[in-house]
BAFIBA-317363 format. One record per residue (C-alpha): z, x, y; residue in three letters. Coordinates in steps of 0.25 Angstrom, whole numbers, padded with zeros to 4 digits, always signed. Each point is the difference from the previous one (the first is absolute). Layout:
<lumkes>
ZXYALA
...
</lumkes>
This chain:
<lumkes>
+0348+0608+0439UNK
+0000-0011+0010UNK
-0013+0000+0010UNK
+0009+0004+0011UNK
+0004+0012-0007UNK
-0012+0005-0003UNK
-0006-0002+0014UNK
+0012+0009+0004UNK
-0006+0009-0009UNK
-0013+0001+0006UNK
+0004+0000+0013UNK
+0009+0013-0003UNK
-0012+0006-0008UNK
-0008-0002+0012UNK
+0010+0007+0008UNK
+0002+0011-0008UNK
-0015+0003-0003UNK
-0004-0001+0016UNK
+0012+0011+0002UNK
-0004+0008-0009UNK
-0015-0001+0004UNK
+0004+0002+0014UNK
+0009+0012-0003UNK
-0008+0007-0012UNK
-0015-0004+0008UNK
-0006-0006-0013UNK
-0006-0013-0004UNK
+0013-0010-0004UNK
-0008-0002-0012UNK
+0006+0012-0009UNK
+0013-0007+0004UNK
-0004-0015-0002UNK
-0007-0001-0012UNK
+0012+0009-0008UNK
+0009-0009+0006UNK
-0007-0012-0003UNK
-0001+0001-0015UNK
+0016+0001-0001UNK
+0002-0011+0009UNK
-0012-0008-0009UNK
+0006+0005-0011UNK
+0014-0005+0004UNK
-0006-0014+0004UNK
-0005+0001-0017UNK
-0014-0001+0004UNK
-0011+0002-0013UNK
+0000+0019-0001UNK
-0015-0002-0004UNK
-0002-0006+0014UNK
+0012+0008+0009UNK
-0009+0012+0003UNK
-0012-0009+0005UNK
+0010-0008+0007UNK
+0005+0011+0009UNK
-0012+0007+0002UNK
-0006-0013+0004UNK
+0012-0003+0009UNK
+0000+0012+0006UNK
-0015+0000+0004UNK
+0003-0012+0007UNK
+0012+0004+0009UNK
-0008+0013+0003UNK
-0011-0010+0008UNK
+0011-0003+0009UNK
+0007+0012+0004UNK
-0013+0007-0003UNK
-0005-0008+0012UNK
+0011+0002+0008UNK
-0003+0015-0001UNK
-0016+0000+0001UNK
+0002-0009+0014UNK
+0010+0013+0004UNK
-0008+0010-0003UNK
-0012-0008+0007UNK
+0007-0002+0013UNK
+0001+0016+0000UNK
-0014+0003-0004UNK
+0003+0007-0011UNK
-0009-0006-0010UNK
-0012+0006-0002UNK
-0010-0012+0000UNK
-0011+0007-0007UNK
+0007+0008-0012UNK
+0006-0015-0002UNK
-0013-0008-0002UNK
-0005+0011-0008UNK
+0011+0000-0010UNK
+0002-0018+0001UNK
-0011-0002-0011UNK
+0007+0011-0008UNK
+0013-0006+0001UNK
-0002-0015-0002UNK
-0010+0003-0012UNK
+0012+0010-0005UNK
+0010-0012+0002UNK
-0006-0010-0008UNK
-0001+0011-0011UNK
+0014+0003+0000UNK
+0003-0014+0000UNK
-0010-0003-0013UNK
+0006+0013-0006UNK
+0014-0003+0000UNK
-0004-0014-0005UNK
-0005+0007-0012UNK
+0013+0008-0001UNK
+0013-0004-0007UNK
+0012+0001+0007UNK
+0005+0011-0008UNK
-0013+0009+0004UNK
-0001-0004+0014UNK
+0016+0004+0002UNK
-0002+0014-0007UNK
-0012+0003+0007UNK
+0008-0005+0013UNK
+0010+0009-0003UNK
-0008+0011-0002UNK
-0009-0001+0013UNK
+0017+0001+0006UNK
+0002+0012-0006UNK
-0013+0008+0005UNK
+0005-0006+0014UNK
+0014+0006+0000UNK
-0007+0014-0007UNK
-0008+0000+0013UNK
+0010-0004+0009UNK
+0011+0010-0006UNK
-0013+0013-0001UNK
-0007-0006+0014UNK
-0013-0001-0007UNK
-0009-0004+0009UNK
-0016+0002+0003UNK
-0001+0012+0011UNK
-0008-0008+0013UNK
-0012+0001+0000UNK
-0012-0003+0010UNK
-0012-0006-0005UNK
-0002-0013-0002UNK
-0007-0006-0014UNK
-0010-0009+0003UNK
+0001-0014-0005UNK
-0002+0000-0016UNK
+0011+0009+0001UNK
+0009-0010+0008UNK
-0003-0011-0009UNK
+0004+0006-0013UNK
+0012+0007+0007UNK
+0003-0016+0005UNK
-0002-0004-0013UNK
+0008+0009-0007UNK
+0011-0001+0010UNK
-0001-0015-0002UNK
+0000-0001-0016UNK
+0013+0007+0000UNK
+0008-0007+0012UNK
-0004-0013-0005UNK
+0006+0004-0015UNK
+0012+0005+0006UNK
+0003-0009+0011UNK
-0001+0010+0011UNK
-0005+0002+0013UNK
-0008+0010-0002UNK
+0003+0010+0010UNK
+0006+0012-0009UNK
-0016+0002-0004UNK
-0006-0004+0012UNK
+0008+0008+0010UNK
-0003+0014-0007UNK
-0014-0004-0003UNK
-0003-0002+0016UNK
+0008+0012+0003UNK
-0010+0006-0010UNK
-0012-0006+0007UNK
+0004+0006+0014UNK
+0009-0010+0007UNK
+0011+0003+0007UNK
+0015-0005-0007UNK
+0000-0012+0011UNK
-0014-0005-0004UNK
+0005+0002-0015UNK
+0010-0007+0001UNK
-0007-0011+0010UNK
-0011-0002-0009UNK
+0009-0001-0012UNK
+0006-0010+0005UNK
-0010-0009+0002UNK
-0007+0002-0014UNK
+0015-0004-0006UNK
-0005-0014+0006UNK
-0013-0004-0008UNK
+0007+0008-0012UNK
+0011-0010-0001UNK
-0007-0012+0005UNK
-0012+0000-0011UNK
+0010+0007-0011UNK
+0010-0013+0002UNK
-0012-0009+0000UNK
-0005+0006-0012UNK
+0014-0001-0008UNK
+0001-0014+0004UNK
-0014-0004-0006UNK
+0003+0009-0013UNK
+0014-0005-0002UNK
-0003-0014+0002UNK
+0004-0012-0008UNK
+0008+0012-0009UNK
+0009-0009-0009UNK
+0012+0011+0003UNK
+0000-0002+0015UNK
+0014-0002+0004UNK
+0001-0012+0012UNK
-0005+0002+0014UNK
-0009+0010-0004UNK
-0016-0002+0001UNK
-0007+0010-0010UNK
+0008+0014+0002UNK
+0005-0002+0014UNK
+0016-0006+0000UNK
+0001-0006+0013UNK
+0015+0000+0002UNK
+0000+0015-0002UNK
-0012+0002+0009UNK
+0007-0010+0011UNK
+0013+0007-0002UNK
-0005+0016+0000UNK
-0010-0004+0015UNK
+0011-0006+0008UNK
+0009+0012-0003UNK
-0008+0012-0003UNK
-0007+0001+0015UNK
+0012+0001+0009UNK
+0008+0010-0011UNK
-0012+0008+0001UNK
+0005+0005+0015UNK
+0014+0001-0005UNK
-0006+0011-0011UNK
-0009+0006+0012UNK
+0012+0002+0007UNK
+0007+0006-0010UNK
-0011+0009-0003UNK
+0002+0006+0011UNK
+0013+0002-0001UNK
+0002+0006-0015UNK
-0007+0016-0002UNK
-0015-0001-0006UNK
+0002+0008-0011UNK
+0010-0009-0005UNK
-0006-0013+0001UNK
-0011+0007-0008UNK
+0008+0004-0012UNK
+0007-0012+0000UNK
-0011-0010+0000UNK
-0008+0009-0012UNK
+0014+0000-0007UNK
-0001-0015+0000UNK
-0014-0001-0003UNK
+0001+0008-0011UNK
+0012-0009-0005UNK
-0007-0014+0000UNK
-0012+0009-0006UNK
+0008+0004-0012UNK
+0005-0012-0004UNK
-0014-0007+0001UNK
-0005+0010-0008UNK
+0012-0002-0011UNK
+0004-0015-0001UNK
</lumkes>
């Protein structure tokens, strides 16, 4: 594959991913880090270190649209400044034990569990399982290991974190626009010490392909930002266009598929 082709590649990847963030209101790392490790895959990069890769990868394009959103939901006062700085510790300590877990992982195991932790989502998405609200708040041991639980996993996935931190808040008492603010903001420190720490633990790694720096391609990571934010109104739009239910079962439908075929290959 020539260099240009491949950064076609990434630009469509990124485009596809903020669309179908933007229309199925998820992280766009259930959609990058899939589509990552064909593309890697494609590109012949070592399989012990594709998984790493992606996640890694992902992390990193997540600082940026994560960002993006955080400043948003900021400018609307819908963050919740206190519940934030409760869970930060939480979730930066979490992220730099995702990051040393998945080191510790071979790719095989860190792809099955990934596509396990996909098919609990589109189990819950297809059932609507999610906490009832609730209205006290936990004091602040609480927060911290609810962040660092939230963290570990995002970081070991490659998400953003907000399909555990959005039912969590809603649990604590916050109203969905608080939730869903406050989400946002926590993806940012997520990704942004999760990619740190897969740069650090993937450095020097003999298997790294060109242009990457520990487990962060970035080509891929250049490719998926320019792209992924503006197709992220284009699925918004869309959203609210197409029926709920619809975009529901659909989007489970697909997660269980990439799920599926982590879990067996």
């Amino acid at each position: 594959m020539t260099a240009l082709s491949i950064l076609a590649g990434y630009l469509a990847l990124g485009a596809a991913a903020g669309t179908m963030a933007g229309l199925f209101g998820v992280g766009g790392g259930l959609i990058i880090v899939p589509v990552l490790v064909f593309a890697f895959g494609l590109q012949g990069v070592a399989p012990d270190i594709i998984m790493h890769l992606a996640v890694g990868t992902s992390l990193a394009t997540i600082v940026v649209t994560g960002a993006s959103s955080a400043l948003g939901h900021f400018r609307k006062g819908s963050i919740h400044r206190p519940w934030f700085m409760a869970l930060l510790p939480g979730l930066m300590l979490g992220a730099i034990g995702g990051g040393l877990i998945a080191d510790n992982l071979s790719g095989t195991v860190l792809g099955t569990l990934f596509g396990i932790f996909v098919l609990l989502l589109a189990t819950k998405m297809v059932f609507g399982l999610t906490p009832k609200p609730g209205s006290l708040a936990p004091g602040t041991i609480a927060m911290t290991i609810a962040g660092g639980i939230v963290g570990a996993i995002s970081a070991l996935f490659g998400i953003g974190g907000g399909a555990m931190t959005v039912p969590w808040l809603s649990r604590c008492g916050a109203s969905m626009t608080k939730a869903v603010g406050t989400s946002a903001a926590c993806g940012l420190p997520i990704a942004a010490v999760g990619a740190i720490t897969f740069i650090v633990v993937g450095w020097g790694n003999p298997l790294l392909p060109p242009w990457a720096t520990g487990f962060v391609m970035w080509p891929a990571f250049i490719g998926i930002v320019l792209t992924s934010v503006p197709f992220a109104r284009l699925g918004v739009r869309l959203a609210h266009i197409l029926p709920a239910h619809i975009l529901r079962y659909s989007f489970a439908t697909l997660l269980a598929i990439v799920g599926l075929r982590f879990i067996l290959t």
